[in-house]
FIKE-352651 format. One record per residue (C-alpha): residue in one letter; x negated, y, z. Coordinates in steps of 0.2 Angstrom, whole numbers, plus 5000, padded with zeros to 4 digits. Example, Ala and Ser with C-alpha at 12.3 -4.5 7.8 and 13.67 -1.06 7.14 Angstrom:
residues 2
aa: a X: 4938 Y: 4978 Z: 5039
aa: s X: 4932 Y: 4995 Z: 5036
//
This chain:
residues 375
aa: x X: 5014 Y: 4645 Z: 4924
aa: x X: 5012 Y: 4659 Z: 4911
aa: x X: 4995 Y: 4663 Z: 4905
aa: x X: 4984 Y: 4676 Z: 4912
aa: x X: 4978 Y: 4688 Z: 4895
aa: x X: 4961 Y: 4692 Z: 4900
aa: x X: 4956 Y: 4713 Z: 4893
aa: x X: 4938 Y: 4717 Z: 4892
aa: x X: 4932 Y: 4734 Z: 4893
aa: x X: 4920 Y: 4743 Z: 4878
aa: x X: 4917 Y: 4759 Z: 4884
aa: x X: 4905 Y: 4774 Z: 4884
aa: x X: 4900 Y: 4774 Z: 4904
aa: x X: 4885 Y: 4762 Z: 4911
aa: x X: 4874 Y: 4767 Z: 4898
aa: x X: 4869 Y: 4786 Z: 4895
aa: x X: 4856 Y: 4800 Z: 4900
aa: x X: 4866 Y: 4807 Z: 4915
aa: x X: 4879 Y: 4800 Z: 4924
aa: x X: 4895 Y: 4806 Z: 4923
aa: x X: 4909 Y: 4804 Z: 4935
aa: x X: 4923 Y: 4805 Z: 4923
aa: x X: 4915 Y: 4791 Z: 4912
aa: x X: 4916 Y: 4779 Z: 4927
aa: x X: 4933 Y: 4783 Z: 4933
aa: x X: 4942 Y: 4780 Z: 4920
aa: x X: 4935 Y: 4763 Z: 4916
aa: x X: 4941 Y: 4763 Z: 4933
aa: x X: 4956 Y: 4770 Z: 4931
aa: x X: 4958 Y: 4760 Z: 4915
aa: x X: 4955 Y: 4744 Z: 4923
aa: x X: 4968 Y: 4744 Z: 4935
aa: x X: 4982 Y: 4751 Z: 4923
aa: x X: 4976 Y: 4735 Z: 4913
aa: x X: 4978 Y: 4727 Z: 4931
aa: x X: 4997 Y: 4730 Z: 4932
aa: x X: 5002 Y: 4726 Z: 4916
aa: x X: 5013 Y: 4709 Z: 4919
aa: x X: 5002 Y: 4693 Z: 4916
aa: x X: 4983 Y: 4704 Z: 4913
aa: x X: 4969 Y: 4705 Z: 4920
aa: x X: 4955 Y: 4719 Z: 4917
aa: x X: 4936 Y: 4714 Z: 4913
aa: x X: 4921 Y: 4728 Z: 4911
aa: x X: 4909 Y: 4722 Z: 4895
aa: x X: 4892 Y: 4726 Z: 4902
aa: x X: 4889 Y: 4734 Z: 4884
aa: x X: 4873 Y: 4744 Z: 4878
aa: x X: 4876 Y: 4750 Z: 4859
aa: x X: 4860 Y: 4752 Z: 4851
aa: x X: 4860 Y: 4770 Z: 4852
aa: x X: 4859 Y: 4771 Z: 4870
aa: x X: 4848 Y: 4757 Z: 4872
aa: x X: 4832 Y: 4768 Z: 4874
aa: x X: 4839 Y: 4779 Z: 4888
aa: x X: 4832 Y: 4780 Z: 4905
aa: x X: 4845 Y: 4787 Z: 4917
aa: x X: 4830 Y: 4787 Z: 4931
aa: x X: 4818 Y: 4797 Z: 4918
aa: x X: 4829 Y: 4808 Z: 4908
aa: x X: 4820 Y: 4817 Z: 4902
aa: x X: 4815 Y: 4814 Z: 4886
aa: x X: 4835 Y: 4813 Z: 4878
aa: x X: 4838 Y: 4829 Z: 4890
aa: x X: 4853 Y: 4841 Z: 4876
aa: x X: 4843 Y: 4858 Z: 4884
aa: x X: 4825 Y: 4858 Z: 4879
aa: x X: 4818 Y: 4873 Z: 4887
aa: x X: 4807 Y: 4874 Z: 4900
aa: x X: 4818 Y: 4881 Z: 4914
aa: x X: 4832 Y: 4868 Z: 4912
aa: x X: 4816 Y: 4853 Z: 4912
aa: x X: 4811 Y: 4862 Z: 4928
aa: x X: 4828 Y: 4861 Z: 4934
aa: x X: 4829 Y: 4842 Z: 4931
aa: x X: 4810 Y: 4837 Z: 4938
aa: x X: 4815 Y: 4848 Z: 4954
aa: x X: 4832 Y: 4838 Z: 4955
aa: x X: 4824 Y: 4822 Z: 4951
aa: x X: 4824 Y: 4812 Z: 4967
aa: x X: 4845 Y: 4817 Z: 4968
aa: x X: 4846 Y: 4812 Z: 4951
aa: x X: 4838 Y: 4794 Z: 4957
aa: x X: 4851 Y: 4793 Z: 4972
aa: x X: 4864 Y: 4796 Z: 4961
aa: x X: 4859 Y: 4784 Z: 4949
aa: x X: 4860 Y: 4771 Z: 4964
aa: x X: 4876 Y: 4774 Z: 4970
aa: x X: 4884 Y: 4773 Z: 4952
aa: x X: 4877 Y: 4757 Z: 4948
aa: x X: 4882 Y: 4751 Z: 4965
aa: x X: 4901 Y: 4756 Z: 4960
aa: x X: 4900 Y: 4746 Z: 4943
aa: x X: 4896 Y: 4729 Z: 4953
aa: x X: 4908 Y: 4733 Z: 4968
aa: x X: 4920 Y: 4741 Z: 4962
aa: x X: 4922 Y: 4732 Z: 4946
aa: x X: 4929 Y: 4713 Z: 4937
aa: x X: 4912 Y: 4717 Z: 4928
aa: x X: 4904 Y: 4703 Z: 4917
aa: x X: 4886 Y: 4696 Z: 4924
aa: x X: 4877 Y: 4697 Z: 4907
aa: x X: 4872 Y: 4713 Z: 4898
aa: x X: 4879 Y: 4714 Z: 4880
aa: x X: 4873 Y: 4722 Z: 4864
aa: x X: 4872 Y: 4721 Z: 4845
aa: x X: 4860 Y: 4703 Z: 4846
aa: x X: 4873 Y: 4694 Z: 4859
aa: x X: 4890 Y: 4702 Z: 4857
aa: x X: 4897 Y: 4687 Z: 4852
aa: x X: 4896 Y: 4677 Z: 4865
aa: x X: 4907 Y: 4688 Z: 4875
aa: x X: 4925 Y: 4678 Z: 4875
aa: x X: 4917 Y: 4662 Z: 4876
aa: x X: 4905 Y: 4667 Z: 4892
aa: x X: 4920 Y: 4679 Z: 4901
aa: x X: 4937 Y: 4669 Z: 4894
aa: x X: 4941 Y: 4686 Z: 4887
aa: x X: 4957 Y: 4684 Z: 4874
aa: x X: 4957 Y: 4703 Z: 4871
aa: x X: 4949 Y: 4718 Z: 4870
aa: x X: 4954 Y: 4737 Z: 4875
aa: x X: 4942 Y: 4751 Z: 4867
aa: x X: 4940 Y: 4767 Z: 4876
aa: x X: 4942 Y: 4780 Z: 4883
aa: x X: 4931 Y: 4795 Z: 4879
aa: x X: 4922 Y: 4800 Z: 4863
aa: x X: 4919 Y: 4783 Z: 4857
aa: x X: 4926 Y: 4788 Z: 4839
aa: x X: 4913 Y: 4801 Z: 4837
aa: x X: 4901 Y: 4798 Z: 4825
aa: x X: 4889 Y: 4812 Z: 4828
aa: x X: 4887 Y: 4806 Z: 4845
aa: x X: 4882 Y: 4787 Z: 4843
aa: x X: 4874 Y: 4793 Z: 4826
aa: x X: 4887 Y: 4782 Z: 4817
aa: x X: 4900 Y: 4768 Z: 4822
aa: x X: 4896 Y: 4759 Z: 4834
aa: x X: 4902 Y: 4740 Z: 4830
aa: x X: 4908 Y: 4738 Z: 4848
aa: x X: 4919 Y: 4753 Z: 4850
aa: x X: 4927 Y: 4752 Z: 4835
aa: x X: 4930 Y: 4734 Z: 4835
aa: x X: 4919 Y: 4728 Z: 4822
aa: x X: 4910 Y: 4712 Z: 4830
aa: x X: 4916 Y: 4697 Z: 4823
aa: x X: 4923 Y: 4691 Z: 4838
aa: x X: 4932 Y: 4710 Z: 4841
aa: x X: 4939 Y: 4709 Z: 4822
aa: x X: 4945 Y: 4690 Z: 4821
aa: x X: 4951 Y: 4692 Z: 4839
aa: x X: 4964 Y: 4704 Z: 4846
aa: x X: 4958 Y: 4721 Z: 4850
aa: x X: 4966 Y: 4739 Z: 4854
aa: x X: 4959 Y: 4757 Z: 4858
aa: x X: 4967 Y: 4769 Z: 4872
aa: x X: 4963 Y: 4785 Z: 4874
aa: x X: 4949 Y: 4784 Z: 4863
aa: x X: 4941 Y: 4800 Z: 4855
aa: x X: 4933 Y: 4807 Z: 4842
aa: x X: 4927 Y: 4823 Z: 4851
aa: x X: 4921 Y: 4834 Z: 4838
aa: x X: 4915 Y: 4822 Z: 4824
aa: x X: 4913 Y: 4829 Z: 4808
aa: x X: 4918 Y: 4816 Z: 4793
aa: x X: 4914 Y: 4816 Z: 4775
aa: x X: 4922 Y: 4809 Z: 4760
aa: x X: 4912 Y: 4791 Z: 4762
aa: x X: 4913 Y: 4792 Z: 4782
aa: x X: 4932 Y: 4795 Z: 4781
aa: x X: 4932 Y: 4778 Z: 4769
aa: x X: 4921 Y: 4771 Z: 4785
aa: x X: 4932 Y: 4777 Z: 4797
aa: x X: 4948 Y: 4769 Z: 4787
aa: x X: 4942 Y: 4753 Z: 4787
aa: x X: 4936 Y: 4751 Z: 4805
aa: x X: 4953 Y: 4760 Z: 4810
aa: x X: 4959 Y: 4745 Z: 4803
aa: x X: 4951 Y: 4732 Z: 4815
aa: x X: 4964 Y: 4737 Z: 4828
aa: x X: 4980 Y: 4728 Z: 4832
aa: x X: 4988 Y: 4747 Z: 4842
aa: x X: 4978 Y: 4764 Z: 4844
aa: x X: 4980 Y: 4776 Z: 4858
aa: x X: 4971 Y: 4792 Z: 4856
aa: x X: 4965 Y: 4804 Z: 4869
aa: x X: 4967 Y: 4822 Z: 4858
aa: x X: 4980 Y: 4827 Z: 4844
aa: x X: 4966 Y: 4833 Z: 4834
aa: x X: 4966 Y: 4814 Z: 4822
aa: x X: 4983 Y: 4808 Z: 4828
aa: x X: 4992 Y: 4812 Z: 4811
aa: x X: 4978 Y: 4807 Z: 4800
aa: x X: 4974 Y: 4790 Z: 4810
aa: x X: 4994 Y: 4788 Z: 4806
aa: x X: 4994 Y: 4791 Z: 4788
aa: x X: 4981 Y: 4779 Z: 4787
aa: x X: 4984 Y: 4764 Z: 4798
aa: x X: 5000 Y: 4751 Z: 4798
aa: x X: 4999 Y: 4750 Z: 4816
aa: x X: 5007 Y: 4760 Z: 4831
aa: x X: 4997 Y: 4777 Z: 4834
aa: x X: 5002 Y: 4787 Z: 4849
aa: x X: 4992 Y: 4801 Z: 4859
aa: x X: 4991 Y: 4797 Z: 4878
aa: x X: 4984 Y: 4803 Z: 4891
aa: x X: 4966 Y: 4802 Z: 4898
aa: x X: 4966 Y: 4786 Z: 4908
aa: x X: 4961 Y: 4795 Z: 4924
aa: x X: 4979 Y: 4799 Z: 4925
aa: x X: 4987 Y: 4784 Z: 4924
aa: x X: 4985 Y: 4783 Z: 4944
aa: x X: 4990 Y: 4794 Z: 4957
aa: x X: 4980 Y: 4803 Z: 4970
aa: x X: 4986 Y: 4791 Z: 4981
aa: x X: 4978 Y: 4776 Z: 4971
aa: x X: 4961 Y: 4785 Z: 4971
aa: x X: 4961 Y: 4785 Z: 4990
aa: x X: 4955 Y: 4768 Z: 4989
aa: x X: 4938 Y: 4774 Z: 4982
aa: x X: 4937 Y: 4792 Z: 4992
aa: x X: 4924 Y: 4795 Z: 5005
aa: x X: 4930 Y: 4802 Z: 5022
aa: x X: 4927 Y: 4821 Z: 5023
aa: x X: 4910 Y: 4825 Z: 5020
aa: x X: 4907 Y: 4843 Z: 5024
aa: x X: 4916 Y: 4850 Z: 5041
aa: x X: 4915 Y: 4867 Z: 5036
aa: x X: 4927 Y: 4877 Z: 5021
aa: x X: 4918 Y: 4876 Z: 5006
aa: x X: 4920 Y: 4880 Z: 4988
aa: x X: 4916 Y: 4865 Z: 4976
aa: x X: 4906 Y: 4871 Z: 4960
aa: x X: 4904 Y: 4856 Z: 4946
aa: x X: 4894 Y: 4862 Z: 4933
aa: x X: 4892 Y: 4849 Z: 4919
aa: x X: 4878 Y: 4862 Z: 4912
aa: x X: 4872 Y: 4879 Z: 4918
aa: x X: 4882 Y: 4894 Z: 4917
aa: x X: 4878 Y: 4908 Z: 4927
aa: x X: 4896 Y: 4916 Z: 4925
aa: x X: 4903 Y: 4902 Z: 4934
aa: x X: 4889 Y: 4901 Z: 4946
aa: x X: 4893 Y: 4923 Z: 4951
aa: x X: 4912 Y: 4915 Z: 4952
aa: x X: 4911 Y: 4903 Z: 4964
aa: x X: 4899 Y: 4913 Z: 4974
aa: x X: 4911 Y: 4930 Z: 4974
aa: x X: 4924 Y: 4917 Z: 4979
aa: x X: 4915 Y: 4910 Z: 4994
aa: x X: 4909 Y: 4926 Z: 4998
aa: x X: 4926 Y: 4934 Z: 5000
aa: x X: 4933 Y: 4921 Z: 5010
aa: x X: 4920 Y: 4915 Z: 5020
aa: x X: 4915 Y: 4901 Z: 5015
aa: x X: 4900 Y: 4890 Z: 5012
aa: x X: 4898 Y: 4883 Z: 4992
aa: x X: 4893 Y: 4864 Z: 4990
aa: x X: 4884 Y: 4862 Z: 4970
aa: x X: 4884 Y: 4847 Z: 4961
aa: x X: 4872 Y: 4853 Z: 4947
aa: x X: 4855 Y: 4851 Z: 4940
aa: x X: 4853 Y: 4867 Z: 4947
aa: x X: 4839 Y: 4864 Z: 4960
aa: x X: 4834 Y: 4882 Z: 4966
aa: x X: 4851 Y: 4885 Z: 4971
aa: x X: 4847 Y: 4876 Z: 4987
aa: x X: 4841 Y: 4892 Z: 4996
aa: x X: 4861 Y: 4898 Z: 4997
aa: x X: 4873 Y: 4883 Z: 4991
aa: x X: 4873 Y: 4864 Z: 4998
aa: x X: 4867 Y: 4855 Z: 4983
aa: x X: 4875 Y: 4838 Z: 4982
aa: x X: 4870 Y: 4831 Z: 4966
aa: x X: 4865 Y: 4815 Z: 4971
aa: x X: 4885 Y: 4813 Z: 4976
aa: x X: 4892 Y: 4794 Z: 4973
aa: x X: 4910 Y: 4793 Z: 4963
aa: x X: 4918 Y: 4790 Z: 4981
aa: x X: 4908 Y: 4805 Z: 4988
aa: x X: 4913 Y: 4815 Z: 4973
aa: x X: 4932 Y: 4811 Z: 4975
aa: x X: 4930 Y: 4816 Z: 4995
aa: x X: 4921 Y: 4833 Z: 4989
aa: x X: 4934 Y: 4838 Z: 4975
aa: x X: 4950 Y: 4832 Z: 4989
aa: x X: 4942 Y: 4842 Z: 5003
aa: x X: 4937 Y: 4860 Z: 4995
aa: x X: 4947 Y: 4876 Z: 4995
aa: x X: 4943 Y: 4878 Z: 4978
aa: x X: 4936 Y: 4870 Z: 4965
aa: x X: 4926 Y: 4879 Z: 4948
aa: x X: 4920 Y: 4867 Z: 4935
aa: x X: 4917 Y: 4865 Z: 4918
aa: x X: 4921 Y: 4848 Z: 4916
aa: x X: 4938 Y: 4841 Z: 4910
aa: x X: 4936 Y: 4828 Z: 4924
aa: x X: 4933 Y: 4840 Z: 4935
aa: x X: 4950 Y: 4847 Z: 4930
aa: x X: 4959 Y: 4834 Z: 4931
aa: x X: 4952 Y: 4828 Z: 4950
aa: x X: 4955 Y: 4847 Z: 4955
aa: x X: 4974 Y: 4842 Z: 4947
aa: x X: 4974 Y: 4825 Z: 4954
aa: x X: 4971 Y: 4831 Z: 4973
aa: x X: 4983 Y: 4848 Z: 4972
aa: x X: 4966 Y: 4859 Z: 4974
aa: x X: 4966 Y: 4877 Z: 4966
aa: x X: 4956 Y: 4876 Z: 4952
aa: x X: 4948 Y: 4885 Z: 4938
aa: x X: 4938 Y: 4878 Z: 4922
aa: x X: 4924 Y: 4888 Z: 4913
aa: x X: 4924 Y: 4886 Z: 4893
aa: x X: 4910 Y: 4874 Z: 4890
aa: x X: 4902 Y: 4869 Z: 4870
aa: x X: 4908 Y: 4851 Z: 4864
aa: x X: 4922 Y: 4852 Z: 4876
aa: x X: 4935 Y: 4866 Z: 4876
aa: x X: 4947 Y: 4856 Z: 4866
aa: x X: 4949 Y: 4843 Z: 4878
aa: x X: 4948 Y: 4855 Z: 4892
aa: x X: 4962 Y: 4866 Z: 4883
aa: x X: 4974 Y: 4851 Z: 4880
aa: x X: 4972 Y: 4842 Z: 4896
aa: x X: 4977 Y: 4860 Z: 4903
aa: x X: 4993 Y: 4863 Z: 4893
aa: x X: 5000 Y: 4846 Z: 4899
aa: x X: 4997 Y: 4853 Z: 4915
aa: x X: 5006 Y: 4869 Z: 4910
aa: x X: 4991 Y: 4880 Z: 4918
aa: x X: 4982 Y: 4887 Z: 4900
aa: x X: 4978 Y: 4899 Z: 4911
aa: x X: 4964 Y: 4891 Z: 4922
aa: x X: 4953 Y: 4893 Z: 4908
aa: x X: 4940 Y: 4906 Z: 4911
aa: x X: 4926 Y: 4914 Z: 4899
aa: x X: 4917 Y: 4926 Z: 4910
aa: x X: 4925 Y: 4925 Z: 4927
aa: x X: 4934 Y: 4943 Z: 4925
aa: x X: 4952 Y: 4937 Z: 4921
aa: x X: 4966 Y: 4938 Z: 4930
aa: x X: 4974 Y: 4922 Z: 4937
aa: x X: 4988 Y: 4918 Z: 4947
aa: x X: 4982 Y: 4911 Z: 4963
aa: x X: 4998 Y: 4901 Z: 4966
aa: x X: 5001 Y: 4885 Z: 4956
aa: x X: 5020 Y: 4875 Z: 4958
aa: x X: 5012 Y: 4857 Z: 4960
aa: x X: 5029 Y: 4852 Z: 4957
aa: x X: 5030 Y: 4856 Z: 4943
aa: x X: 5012 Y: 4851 Z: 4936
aa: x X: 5014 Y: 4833 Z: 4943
aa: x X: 5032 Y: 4832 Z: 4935
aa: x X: 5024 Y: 4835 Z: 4919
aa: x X: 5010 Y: 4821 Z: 4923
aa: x X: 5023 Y: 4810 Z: 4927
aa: x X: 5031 Y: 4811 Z: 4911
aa: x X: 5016 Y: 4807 Z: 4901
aa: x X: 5010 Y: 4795 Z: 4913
aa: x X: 5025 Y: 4785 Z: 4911
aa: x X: 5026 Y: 4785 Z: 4892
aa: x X: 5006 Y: 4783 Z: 4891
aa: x X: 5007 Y: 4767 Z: 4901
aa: x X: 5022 Y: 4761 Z: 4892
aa: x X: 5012 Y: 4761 Z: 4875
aa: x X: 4997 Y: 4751 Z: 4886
aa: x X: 5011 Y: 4736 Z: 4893
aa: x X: 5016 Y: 4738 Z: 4872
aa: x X: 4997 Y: 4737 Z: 4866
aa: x X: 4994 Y: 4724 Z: 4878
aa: x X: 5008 Y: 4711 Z: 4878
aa: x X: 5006 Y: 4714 Z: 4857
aa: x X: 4993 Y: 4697 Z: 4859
aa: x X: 5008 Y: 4684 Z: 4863
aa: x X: 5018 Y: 4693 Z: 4847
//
């Protein structure tokens, strides 16, 4: 009988100030990619880096990015939503999930193999490379803890958002680059430098939110929610152009708008919904007329389920945004103010013939990453 490789997990998802959709599904997504790679299994690590440790999704408002008055309003106002929310998620990582039964972080890493028979380890996805964001490099998602570094460990789709390295972080970086057996990454932006500096395979792949079809997230989608047309707005932070979008969209079709934001006094005209559960979020995004977000999960849902969509430039993110979008060969859903002019129309055809491609060369460079630990 041929040994079952057991993968953990490390990624930027259970642990944070809001939740975020995309975070859990694509440890999700990941895990059951991992899930059909011949002879693995998948395994979420129950990890808190230090960084995080301090946040408190329930009260969030003390690590909130917007500090003025209006947007602490918003988030008091939303609060009970935010709780709810909170409730679901956590629900998804212990149903939905292989997930390990002990928390981990920098005092009991360690112990991880032994306590979960894990022989490997699969960093990502997201901006765990980014050291602006954890404040440094975090030991677990680049593979520093003894166990990660003596053992067999590989990143996918891991990224470094918009980190900003000087000469003695780049000597860092090279070094913990180096803890890896194979490195995926999510955006071009490092790929050629992470090359020029590792003596492993480097390949940019897709978002692991891809790696599955509509179809697959099915499993996990709630029957619809809302009987009446609506346009889905997703609004990862406030923007009011966005906001007069979706509205003017609605309004010229005659349709109702369901909201998942912070933005609580939008309840006296749209159905606000943030208190959504990742199952929910999927039914909402399948179901809508239209969808306008600023998220680049958002995005790719809206891609996933064939639903018109269009994506609102957003600060920290319009690179990802941008790239995910010329995959898709639509460049054009990219809005700044909500005046352009788009083409209504978009040949799903071709857009999931594009996705196909990727997603079959993506998930060949996973069997390859994975498999690497019997070489």
């Amino acid at each position: 009988m041929e040994k079952i490789n057991r993968f953990g997990i490390i990624s930027y998802n259970i642990y944070c100030n809001f939740t975020n959709y995309g975070s859990a599904l694509q440890s999700w997504a990941l895990s059951q990619a991992i899930n059909k790679v011949p002879n693995c299994k998948s395994m979420l690590i129950d990890y808190c880096p230090d960084v995080l440790k301090n946040l408190d999704p329930l009260n969030p408002f003390a690590n909130m990015w917007d500090k003025d008055e209006e947007s602490r309003r918003m988030c008091e106002l939303t609060l009970p939503a935010i709780r709810e929310n909170y409730k679901k998620f956590d629900k998804f990582y212990k149903t939905r999930f292989d997930k390990t039964k002990n928390k981990y972080t920098s005092e009991n890493f360690n112990n991880v193999m032994v306590e979960n028979n894990i022989d490997g380890f699969v960093c990502g996805s997201d901006t765990i490379f980014c050291i602006d964001e954890f404040k440094g490099f975090d030991d677990g998602y680049y593979a520093n803890y003894p166990c990660m570094k003596n053992g067999y460990s590989v990143a996918y789709a891991a990224s470094f958002g918009d980190a900003h390295f000087n000469d003695d972080t780049y000597r860092i970086l090279n070094d913990r680059l180096n803890n890896f057996k194979a490195i995926g990454l999510r955006e071009n932006a490092m790929v050629d430098y992470v090359r020029n500096n590792v003596s492993i395979p480097v390949e940019k792949v897709i978002d692991p939110t891809l790696l599955l079809t509509s179809k697959e997230y099915d499993v996990l989608a709630e029957d619809r929610l809302i009987k009446e047309k609506y346009v889905l707005l997703y609004a990862r932070r406030y923007n009011k152009k966005m906001e007069e979008y979706a509205d003017k969209i609605a309004e010229e079709n005659g349709w109702k708008v369901v909201e998942i934001s912070l933005r609580a006094t939008n309840a006296d005209r749209h159905q606000m919904f943030y208190e959504a559960g990742v199952e929910e979020f999927l039914s909402l995004v399948k179901n809508a007329e239209v969808v306008v977000t600023n998220s680049f999960h958002g995005a790719i849902f809206s891609v996933q389920y064939k639903r018109p969509f269009y994506v609102f430039s957003r600060e920290q993110c319009d690179s990802k945004i941008d790239e995910v979008l010329q995959l898709f060969g639509l460049r054009d859903r990219l809005m700044i103010n909500g005046e352009e002019n788009i083409e209504s129309n978009i040949n799903w055809d071709d857009v999931h013939k594009r996705i196909d491609e990727a997603r079959n060369q993506a998930f060949n460079f996973l069997i390859n990453e994975l498999t690497g630990i019997d070489k």
